[in-house]
N, C-alpha and C positions, 0 to 999 in steps of 0.2 A: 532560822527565822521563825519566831510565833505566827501562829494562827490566829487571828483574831476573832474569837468565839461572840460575844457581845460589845458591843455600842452602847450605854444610857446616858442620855442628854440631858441634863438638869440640875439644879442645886441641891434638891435630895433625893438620894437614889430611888426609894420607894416612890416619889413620886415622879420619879422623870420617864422621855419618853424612851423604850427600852428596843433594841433591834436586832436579833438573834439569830446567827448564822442556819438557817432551814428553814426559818419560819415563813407561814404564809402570809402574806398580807395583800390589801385591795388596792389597786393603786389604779384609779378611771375607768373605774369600774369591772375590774377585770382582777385577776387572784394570780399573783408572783409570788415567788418563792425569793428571800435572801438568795444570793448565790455566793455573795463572797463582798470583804472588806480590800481596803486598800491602801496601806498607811501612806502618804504623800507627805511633800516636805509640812505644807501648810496645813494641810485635812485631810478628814478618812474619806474615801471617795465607801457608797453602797452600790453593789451591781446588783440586779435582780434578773431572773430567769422566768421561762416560760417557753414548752413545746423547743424546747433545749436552744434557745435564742436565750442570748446574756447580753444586760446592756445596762450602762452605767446610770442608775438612778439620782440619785442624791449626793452633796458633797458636807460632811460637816466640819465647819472650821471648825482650827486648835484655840481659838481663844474661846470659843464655849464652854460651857463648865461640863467635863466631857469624864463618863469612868470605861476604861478600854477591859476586859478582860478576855483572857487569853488562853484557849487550849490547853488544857496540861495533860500530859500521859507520863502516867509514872510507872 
């Protein structure tokens, strides 16, 4: 199975909104880290972390104009 390293939600990539497996972001005021992607039948589910507590933040539906990339080690 891939890893799914980024999320960008948009019609063009430079300009969509971008979601990167580590990154920190603010979410009500308070600073979480990505934790991890989760491909579902219909959407990518985002969990987010904090003080080692994970929990499922956001879901993005498959009919959004959506670029997945993926993990690679070569």
């Amino acid at each position: 199975m891939n890893t799914i390293r980024r999320i960008t939600v948009g019609n063009e990539y430079t300009k969509g909104m971008h979601y990167i497996l580590g990154q920190t972001i603010n979410v009500l005021d308070a600073e979480y880290k990505i934790h991890s992607f989760l491909n579902s039948d219909n959407c990518f589910d985002i969990f987010i972390e904090k003080n080692k507590e994970v929990v499922k933040w956001k879901s993005l539906y498959k009919s959004l104009p959506l670029t997945i990339e993926y993990d690679i080690d070569f």
